[in-house]
C-alpha positions as CSV (number, residue, x, y, z in Angstrom):
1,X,-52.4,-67.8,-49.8
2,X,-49.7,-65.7,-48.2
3,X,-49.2,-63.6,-44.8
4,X,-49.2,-59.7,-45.1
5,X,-46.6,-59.3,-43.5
6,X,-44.6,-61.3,-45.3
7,X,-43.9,-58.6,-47.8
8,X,-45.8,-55.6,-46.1
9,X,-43.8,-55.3,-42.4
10,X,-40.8,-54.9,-43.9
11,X,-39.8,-51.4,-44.0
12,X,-40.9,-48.6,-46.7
13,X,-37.9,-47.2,-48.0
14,X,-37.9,-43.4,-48.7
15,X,-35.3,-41.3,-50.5
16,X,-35.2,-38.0,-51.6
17,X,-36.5,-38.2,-55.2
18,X,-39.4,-39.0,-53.2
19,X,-39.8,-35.4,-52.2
20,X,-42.6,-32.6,-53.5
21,X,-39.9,-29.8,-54.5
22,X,-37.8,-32.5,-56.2
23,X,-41.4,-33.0,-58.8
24,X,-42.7,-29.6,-58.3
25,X,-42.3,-29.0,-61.9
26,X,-43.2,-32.1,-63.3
27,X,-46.7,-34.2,-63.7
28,X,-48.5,-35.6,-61.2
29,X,-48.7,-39.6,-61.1
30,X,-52.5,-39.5,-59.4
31,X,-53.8,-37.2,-61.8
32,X,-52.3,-38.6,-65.0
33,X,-53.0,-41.9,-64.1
34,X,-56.4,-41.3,-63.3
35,X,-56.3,-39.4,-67.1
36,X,-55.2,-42.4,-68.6
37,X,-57.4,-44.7,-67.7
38,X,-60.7,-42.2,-68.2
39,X,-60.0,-40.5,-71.2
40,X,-56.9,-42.9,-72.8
41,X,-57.4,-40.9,-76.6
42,X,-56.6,-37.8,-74.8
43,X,-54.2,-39.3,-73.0
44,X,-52.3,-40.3,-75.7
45,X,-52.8,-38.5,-78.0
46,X,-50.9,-35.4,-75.5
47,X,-48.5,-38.2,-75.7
48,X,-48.3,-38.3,-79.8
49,X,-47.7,-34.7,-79.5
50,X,-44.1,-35.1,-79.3
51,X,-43.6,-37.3,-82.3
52,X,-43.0,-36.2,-85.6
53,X,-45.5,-37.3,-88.0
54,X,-45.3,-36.8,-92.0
55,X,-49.1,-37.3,-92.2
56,X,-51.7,-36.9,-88.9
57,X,-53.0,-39.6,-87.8
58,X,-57.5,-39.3,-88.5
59,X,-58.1,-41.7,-85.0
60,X,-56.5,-42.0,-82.2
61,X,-57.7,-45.5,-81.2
62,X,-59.7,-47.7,-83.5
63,X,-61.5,-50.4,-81.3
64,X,-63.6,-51.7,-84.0
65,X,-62.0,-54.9,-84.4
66,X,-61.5,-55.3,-81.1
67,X,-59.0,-56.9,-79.6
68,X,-57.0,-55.9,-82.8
69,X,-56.9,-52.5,-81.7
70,X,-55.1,-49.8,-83.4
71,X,-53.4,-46.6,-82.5
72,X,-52.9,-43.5,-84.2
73,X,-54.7,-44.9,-87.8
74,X,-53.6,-43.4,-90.9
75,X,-51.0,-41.2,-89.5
76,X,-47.7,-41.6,-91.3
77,X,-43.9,-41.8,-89.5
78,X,-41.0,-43.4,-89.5
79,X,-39.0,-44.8,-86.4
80,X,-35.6,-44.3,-87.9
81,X,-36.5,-40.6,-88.0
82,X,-37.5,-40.6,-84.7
83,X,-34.4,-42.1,-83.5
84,X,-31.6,-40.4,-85.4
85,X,-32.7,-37.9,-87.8
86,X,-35.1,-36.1,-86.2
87,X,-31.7,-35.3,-83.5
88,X,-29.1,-34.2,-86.5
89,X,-32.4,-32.0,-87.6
90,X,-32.3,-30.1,-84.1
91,X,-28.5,-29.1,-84.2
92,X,-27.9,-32.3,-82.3
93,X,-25.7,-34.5,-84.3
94,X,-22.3,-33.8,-82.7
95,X,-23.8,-35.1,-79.2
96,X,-22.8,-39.0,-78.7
97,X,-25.8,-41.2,-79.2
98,X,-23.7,-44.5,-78.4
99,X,-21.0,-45.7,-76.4
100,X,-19.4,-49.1,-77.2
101,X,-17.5,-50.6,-74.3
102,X,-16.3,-54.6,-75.2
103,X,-14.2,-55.6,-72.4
104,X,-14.6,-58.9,-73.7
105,X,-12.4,-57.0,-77.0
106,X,-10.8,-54.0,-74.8
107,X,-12.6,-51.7,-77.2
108,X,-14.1,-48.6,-76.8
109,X,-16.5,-46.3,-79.4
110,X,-18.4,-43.3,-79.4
111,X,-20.6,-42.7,-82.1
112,X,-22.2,-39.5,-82.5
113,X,-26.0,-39.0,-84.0
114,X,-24.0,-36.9,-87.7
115,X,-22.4,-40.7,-87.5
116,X,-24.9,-43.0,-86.8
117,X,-27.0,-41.3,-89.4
118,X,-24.5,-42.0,-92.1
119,X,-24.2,-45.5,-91.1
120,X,-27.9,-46.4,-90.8
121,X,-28.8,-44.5,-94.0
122,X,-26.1,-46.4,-96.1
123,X,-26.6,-49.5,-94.7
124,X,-30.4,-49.1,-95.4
125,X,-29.3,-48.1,-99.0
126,X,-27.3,-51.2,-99.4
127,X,-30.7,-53.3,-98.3
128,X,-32.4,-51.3,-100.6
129,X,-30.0,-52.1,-103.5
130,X,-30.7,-56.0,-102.7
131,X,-34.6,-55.6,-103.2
132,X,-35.3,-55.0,-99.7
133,X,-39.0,-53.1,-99.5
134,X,-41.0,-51.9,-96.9
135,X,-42.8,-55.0,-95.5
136,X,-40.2,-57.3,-96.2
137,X,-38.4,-59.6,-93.2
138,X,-34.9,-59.1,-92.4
139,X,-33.7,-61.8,-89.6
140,X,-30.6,-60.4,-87.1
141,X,-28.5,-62.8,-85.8
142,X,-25.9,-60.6,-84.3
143,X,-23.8,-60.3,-80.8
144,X,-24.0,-57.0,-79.0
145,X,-22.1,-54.9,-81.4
146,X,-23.4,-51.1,-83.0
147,X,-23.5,-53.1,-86.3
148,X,-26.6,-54.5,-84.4
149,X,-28.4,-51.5,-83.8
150,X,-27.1,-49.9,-87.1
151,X,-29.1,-52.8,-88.6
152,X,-32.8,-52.5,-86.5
153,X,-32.2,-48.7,-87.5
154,X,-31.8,-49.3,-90.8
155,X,-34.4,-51.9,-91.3
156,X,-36.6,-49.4,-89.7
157,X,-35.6,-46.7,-92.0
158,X,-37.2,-48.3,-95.1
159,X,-40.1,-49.9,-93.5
160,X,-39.0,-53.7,-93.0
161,X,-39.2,-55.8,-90.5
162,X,-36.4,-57.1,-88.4
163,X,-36.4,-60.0,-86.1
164,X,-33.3,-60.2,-83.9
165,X,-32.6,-63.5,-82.5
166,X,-30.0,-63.5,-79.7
167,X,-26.7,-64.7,-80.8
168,X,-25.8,-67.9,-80.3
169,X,-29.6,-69.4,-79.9
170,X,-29.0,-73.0,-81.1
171,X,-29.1,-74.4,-85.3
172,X,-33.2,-75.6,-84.8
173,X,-34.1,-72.2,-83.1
174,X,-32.6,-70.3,-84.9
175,X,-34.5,-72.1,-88.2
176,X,-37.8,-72.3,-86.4
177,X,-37.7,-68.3,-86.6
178,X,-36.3,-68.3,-90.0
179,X,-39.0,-70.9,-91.4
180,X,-41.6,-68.5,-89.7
181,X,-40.3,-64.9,-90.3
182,X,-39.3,-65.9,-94.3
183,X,-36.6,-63.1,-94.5
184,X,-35.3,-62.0,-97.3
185,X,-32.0,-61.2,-95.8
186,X,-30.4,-62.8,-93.0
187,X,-28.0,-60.8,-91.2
188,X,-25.1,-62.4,-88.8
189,X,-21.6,-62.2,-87.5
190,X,-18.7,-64.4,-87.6
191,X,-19.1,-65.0,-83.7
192,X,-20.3,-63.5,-80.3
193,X,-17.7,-63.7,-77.3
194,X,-18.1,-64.9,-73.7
195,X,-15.8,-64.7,-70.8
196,X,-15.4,-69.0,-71.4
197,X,-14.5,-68.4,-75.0
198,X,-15.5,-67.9,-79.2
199,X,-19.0,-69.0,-79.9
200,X,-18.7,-69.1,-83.2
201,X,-22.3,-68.4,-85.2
202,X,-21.0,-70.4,-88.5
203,X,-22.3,-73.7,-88.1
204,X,-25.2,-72.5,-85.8
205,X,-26.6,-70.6,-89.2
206,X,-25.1,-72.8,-91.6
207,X,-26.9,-75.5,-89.8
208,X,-30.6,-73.2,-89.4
209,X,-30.5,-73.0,-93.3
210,X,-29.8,-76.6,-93.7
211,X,-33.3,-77.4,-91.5
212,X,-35.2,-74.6,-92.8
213,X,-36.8,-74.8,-96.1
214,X,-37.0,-70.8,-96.4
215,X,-34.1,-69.7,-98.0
216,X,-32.9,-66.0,-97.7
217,X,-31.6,-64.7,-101.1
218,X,-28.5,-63.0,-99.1
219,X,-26.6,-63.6,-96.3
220,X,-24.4,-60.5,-94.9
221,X,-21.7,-61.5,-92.2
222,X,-19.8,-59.1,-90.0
223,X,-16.6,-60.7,-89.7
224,X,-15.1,-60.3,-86.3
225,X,-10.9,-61.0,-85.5
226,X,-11.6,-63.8,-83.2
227,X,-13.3,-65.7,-85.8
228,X,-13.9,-66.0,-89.5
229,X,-16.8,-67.0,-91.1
230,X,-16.0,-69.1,-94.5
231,X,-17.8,-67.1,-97.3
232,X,-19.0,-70.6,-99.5
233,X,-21.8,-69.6,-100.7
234,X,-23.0,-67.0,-103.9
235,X,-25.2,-65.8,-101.5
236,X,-22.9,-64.9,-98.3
237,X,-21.2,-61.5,-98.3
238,X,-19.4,-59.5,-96.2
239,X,-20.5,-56.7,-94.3
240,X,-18.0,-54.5,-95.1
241,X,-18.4,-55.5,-99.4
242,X,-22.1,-55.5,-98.6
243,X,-21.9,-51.5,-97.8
244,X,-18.8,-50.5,-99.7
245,X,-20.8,-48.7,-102.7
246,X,-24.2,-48.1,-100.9
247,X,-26.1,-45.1,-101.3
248,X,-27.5,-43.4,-98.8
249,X,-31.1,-43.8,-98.3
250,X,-34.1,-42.1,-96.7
251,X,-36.5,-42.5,-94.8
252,X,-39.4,-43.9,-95.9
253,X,-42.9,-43.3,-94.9
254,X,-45.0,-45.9,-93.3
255,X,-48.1,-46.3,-91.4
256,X,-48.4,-46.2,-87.6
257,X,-50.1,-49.5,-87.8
258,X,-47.5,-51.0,-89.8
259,X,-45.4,-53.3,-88.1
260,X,-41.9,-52.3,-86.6
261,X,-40.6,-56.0,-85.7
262,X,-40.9,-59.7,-84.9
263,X,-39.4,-60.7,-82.0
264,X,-40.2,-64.4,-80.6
265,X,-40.9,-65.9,-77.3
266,X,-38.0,-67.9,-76.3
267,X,-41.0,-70.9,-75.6
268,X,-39.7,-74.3,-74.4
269,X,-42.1,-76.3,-76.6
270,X,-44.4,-76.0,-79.9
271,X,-43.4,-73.4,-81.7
272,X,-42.3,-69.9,-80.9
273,X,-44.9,-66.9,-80.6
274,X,-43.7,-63.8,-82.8
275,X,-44.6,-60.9,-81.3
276,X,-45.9,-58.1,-83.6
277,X,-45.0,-54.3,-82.7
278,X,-46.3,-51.4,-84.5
279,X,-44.6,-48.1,-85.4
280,X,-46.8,-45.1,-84.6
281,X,-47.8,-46.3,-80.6
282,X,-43.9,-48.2,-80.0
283,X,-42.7,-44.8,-80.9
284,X,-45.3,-42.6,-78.9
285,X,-45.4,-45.0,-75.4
286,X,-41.8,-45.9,-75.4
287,X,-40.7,-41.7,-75.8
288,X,-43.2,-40.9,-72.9
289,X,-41.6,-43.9,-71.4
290,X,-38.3,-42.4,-71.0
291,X,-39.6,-39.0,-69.9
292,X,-41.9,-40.1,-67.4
293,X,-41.1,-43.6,-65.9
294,X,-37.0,-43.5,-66.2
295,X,-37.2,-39.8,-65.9
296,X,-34.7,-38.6,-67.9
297,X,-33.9,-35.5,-70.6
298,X,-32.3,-35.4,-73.8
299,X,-28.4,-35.7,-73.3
300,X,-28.4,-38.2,-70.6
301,X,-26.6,-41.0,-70.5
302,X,-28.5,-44.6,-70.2
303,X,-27.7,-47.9,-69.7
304,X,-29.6,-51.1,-69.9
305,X,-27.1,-54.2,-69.0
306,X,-29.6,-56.4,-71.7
307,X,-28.8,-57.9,-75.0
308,X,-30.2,-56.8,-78.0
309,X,-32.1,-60.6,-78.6
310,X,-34.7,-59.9,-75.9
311,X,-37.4,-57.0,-75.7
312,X,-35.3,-55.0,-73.2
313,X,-32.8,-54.6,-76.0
314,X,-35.1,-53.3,-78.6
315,X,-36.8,-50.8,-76.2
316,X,-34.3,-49.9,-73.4
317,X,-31.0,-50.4,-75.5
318,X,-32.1,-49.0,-78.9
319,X,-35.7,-47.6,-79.5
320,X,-36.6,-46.1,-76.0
321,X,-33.5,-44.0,-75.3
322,X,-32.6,-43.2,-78.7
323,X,-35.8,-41.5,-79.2
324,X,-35.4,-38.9,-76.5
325,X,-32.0,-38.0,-77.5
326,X,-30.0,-40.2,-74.7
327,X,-26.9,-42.0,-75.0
328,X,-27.2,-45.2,-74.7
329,X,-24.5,-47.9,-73.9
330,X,-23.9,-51.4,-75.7
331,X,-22.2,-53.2,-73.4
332,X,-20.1,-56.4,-74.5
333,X,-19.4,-57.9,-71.1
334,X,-20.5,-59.5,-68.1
335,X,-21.5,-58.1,-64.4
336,X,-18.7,-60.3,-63.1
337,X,-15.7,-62.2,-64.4
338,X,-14.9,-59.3,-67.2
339,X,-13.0,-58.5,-65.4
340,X,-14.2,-58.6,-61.8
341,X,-17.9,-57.5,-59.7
342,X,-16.5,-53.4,-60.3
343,X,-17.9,-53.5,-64.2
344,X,-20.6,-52.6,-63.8
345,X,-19.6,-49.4,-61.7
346,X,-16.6,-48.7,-63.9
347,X,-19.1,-48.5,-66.7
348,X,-21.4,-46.4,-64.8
349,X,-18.3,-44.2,-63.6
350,X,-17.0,-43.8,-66.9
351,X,-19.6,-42.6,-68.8
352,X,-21.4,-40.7,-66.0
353,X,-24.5,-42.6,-66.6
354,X,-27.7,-41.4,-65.5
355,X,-29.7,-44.2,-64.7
356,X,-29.0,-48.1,-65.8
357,X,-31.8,-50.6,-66.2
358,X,-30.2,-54.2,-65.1
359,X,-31.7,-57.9,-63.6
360,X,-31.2,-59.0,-60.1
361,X,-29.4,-62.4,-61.1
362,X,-26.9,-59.9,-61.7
363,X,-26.6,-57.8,-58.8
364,X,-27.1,-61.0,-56.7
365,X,-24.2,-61.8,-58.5
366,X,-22.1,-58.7,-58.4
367,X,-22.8,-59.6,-53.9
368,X,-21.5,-62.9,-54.7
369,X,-18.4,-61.7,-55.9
370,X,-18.1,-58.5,-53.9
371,X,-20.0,-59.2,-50.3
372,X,-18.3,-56.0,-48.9
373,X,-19.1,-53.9,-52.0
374,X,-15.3,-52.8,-51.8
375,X,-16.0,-51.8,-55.6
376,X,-18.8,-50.1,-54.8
377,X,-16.8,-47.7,-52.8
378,X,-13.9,-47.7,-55.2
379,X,-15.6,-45.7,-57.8
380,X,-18.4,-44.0,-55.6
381,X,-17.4,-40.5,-55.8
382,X,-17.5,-40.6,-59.8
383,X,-21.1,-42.7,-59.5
384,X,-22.6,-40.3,-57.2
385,X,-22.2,-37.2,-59.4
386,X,-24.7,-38.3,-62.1
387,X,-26.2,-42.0,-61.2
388,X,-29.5,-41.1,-60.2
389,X,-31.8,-44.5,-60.3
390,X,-31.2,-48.5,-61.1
391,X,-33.9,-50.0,-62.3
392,X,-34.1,-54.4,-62.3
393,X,-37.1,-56.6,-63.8
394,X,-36.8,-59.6,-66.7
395,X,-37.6,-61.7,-62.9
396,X,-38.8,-60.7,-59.7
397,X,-36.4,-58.5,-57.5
398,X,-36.0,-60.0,-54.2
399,X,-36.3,-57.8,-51.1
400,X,-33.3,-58.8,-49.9
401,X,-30.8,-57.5,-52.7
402,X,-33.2,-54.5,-53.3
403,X,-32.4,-53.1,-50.2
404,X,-28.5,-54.0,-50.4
405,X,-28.0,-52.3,-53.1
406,X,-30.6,-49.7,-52.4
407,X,-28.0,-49.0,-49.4
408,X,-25.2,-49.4,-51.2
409,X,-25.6,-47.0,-53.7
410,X,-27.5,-44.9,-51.7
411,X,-30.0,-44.5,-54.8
412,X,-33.4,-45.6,-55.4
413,X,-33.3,-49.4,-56.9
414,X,-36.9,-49.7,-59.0
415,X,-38.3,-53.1,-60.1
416,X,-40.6,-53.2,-62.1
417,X,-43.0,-55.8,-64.3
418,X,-43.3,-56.0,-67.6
419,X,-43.3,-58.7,-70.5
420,X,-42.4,-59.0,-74.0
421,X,-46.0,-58.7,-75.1
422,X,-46.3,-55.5,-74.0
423,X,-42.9,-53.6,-74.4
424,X,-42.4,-51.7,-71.7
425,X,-43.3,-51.5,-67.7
426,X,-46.6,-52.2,-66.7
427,X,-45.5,-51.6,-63.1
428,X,-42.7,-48.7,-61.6
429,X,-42.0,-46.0,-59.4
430,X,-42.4,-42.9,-61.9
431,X,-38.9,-41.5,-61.0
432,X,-40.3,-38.7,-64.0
433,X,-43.4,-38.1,-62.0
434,X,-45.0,-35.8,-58.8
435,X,-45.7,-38.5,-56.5
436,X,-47.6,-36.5,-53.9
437,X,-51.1,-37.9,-53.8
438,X,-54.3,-35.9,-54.1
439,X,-55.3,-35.3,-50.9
440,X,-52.3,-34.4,-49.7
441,X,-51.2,-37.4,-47.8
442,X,-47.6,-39.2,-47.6
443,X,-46.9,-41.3,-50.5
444,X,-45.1,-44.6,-49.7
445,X,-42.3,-45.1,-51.7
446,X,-40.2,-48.1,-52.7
447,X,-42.1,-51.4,-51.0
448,X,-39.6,-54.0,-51.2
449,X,-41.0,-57.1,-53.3
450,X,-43.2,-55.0,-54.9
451,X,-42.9,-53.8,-58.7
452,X,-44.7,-50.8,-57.2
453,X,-48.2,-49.0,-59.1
454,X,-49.5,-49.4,-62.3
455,X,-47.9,-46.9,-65.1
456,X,-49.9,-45.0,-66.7
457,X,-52.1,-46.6,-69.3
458,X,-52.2,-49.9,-67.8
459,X,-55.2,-50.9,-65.4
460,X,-54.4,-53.9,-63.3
461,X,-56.9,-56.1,-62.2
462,X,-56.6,-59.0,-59.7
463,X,-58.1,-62.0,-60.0
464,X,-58.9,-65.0,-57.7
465,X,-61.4,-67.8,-56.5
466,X,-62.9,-65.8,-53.7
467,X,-61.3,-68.8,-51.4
468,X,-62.6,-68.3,-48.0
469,X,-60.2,-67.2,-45.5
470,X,-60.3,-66.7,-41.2
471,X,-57.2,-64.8,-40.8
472,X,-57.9,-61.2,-41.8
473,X,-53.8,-60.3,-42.1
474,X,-53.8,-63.0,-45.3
475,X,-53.2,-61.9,-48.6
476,X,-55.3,-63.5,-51.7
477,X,-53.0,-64.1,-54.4
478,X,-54.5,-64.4,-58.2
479,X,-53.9,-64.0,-61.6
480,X,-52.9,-60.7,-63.2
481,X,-55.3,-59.2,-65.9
482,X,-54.8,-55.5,-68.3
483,X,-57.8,-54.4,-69.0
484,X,-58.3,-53.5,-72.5
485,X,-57.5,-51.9,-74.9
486,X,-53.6,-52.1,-73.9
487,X,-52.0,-48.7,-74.0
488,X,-49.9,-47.8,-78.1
489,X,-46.6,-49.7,-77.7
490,X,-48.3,-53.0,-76.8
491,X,-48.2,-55.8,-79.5
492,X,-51.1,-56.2,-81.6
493,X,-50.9,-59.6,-83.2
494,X,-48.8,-62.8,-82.9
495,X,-47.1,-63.0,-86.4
496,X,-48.8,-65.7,-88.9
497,X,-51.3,-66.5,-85.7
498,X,-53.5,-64.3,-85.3
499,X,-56.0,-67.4,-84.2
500,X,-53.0,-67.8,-81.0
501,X,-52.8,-63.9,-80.0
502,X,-56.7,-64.3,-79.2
503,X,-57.0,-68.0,-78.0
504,X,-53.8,-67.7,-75.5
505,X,-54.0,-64.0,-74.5
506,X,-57.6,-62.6,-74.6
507,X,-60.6,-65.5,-74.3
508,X,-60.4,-66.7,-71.1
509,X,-61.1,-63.5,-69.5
510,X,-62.7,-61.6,-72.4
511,X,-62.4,-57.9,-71.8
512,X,-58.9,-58.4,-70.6
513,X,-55.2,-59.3,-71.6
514,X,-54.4,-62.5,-69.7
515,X,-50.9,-62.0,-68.2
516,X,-49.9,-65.6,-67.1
517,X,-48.6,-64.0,-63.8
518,X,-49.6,-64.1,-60.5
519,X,-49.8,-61.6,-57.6
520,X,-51.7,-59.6,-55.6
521,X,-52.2,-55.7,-55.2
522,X,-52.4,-54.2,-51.9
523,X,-54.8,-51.3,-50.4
524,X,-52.3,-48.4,-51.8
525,X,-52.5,-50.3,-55.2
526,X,-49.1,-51.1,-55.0
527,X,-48.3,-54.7,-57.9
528,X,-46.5,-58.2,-56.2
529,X,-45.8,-60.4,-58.7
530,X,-45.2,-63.5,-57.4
531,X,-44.8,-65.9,-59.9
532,X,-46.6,-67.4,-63.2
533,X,-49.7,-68.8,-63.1
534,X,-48.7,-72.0,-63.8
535,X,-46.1,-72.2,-61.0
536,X,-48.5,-72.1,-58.0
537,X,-48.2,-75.0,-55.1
538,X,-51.8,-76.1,-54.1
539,X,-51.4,-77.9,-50.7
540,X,-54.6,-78.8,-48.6
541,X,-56.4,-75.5,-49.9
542,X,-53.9,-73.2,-49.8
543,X,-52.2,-71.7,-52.7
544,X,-48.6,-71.4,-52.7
545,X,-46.6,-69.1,-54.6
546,X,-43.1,-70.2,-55.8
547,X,-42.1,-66.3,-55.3
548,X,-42.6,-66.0,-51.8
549,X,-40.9,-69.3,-50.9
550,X,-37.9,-68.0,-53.4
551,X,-37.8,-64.8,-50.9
552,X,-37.7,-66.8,-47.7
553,X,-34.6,-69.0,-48.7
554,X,-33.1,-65.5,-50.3
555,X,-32.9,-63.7,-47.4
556,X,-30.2,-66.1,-46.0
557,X,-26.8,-64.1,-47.1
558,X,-25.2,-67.2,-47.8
559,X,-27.6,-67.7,-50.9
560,X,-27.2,-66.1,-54.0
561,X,-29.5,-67.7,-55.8
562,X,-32.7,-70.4,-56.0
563,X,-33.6,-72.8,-58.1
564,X,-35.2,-76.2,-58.8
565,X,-33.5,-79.1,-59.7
566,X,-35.7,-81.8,-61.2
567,X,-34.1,-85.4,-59.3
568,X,-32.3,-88.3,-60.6
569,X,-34.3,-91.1,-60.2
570,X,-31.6,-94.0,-59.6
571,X,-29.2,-91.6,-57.6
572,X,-31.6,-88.6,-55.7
573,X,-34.0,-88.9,-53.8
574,X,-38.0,-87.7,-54.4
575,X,-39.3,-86.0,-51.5
């Protein structure tokens, strides 16, 4: 159990986004939230508006099959179009739809939509050319380079499925996903670079393919300068061969239900869960994401400070921004040590970035380095021209950097919840939204530990043991539930387990999508995650969450960060 005022004493910080003229022109949260959840096919299907489809979808939502649930069935798209072609169709193409910046290199590209569109098409052609079909796997083992997104685009483009695993993820990973996913391409670099040095990718996939018995029928490297893959194999080619003679190829029309990508669960044990997205709803949630939760307009600069292996790079890096005509940043780097606690601010300066989507390991570290924030105020006048939100989540955002940096940059700092299962934020301040309420009252804004009210689409539910409590200031903590059906966007199968996707995820509380994290959810509906479920601390009755005792030891300036460390038996001490 916690104490309210724990979390709920500290101070509500306001700012001036916060304002009724600043939204005056834009939807209000109350009422389109309350939409959502009472009419979700109308909802969404407002939503799907915006979309280009080659053939209308006949249902909105199919719940027949329940929890299987599909969005927008029968209707025909195709992501890549959504992302690229649908811009150089609009008189768009000459605007920049990605900037490169490698410190870890010193190099620098902008690549405009006319030229991603010639790349993504001709790499797709050169797929095509090797047999690769709509449906098919493709595996992408790759650093955080354009080629990367060049490749999800151009898988997308002719309807097969990419898994990206993050570069560098160890030989028996990387083959558990290959034995799984069956590709019939593999795609990789020569190496990914780190502030320590080369890790060279090689022997990581040369070793994969030795323990997997799937065997791709190619293997298409990206050779890099600071490292060379040996080509040994009739199989291996270069990226550069590979493309050389490719036709350009279009887009190819596929089902909304049809699925978009793999990507798996980085689990400790057992084997990894691959989670399924479709095209039609990733495409519909993740545009109306970028309008309404991040706020922005075509045009605007975005930045997520993510890699491309985990689900913040396929929807915050690539997808999401991409498909409201953004520029988005691939970022090769570090927030310190490449070269020092200003990157981040010298990216943000230098490509007058909008709003940047980061984790709070990294501001804490970015404080670490920089306690005084001198490189905060070294390129402040630059950042406060156009930087207009920071958003954190992939782990709860402690109070105490929130507000530092909330102060610091003198912008709102959003965390907010979500998971790879569901691809998008469950929980955020709608910084694209009228946040006056109904009646007319003040609207809190940012509650510091809190990942704020539920987005659109998403009903959150709390539940607990009804423990019995005499102090009427405590908080009950429980598990998080979704009520289904989960909003378009969502996954809608584990991949080769569908028995998993329903034993782990929808049976123990049937009617909802179990979470595995824990919280609670104050009076103005306002989401605290605290922790997993699995990482509460029952002592004498009263549950403890790891989260709260995290923020305790965090508020101490001289920490930068917590963690447990398990105790050597012949040298520590057990307490």
């Amino acid at each position: 159990m916690l104490s309210r005022r724990l979390f709920l004493l500290r101070p509500l910080v306001r700012a001036p986004w916060a304002s009724t003229s600043f939204f005056s022109t834009r939807k209000n949260y109350f009422e389109e939230y309350e939409r959502s959840l009472a009419s979700p096919e109308s909802f969404w299907a407002d939503a799907a508006k915006d979309i280009h489809w080659f053939k209308p979808y006949s249902t909105v939502l199919d719940q027949s099959n329940s929890p299987f649930n599909k969005w927008f069935v029968d209707g025909e798209m195709n992501t890549c179009y959504s992302a690229v072609d649908e811009h150089v169709a609009n008189g768009r193409g000459d605007q920049v739809a990605i900037h490169y910046d490698s410190p870890m290199t010193g190099t620098k590209i902008d690549i405009t939509y006319n030229e991603l569109l010639d790349q993504v098409s001709r790499f797709a052609g050169a797929l095509a050319a090797e047999g690769v079909t709509k449906g098919d796997r493709v595996v992408i083992y790759m650093p955080m380079v354009p080629e990367t997104a060049v490749a999800m685009l151009a898988c997308a483009r002719l309807g097969a499925i990419h898994s990206v695993v993050f570069g560098g993820f160890s030989a028996k990973e990387l083959a558990i996903r290959i034995q799984d996913a069956s590709p019939k391409v593999i795609l990789a670099a020569s190496c990914g670079l780190e502030p320590k040095g080369v890790i060279e990718y090689e022997a990581l996939l040369k070793g994969a393919l030795a323990l997997s018995t799937h065997q791709p029928q190619r293997c298409v490297i990206l050779q890099r300068s600071q490292c060379e893959y040996a080509i040994d194999s009739p199989r291996d080619v270069c990226w550069d061969a590979f493309v050389q003679h490719a036709t350009p190829h279009a887009c190819v029309p596929v089902l909304s239900t049809d699925p978009l990508y793999i990507l798996y669960t980085s689990g400790t044990t057992g084997k990894p869960k691959g989670v399924v997205r479709d095209n039609g709803g990733h495409n519909v949630a993740l545009k109306w994401v970028f309008q309404h939760v991040i706020g922005l307009r075509p045009g605007d600069t975005w930045w997520a400070a993510s890699d491309f292996g985990w689900v913040v790079g396929h929807s915050f890096i690539v997808y999401g921004p991409l498909f409201l005509g953004c520029k988005t940043v691939i970022y090769e780097g570090k927030p310190v040590g490449t070269p020092d606690a200003g990157a981040f601010w010298r990216v943000i300066a230098e490509y007058n970035v909008r709003s940047m989507f980061t984790a709070p390991t990294a501001l804490r570290a970015i404080r670490k380095e920089d306690p005084n924030a001198l490189q905060v105020d070294k390129y402040a006048s630059q950042m406060k021209k156009h930087l207009r939100s920071l958003f954190v989540a992939g782990e709860r955002g402690d109070p105490a950097t929130i507000e530092y940096f909330m102060n610091q940059l003198r912008i709102p700092v959003v965390d907010n919840w979500w998971q790879t299962e569901i691809g998008f934020p469950v929980c955020s301040q709608m910084m694209g939204m009228n946040q006056t309420r109904l009646d007319g009252r003040e609207c809190p804004g940012i509650k510091l530990g809190s990942a704020s009210r539920p987005v659109p689409g998403f009903d959150v539910v709390l539940h607990n043991h009804d423990e019995p409590t005499e102090d009427p200031n405590e908080v009950k903590e429980g598990s998080i539930l979704l009520r289904l059906p989960l909003p378009p966007g969502c996954f809608t199968t584990l991949y080769n387990n569908e028995t998993e996707y329903v034993s782990k995820y929808m049976e123990e509380h049937p009617g909802f999508y179990t979470t595995g994290d824990a919280g609670f959810i104050d009076p103005d509906n306002y989401v605290f995650i605290m922790s997993r479920t699995d990482d509460i601390i029952n002592v004498a009755g009263h549950r403890l969450s790891t989260g709260a005792i995290e923020e305790v030891v965090q508020r101490d300036d001289n920490v930068a960060e917590c963690a447990v460390v398990r105790p050597v038996s012949h040298v520590g001490s057990i307490v």
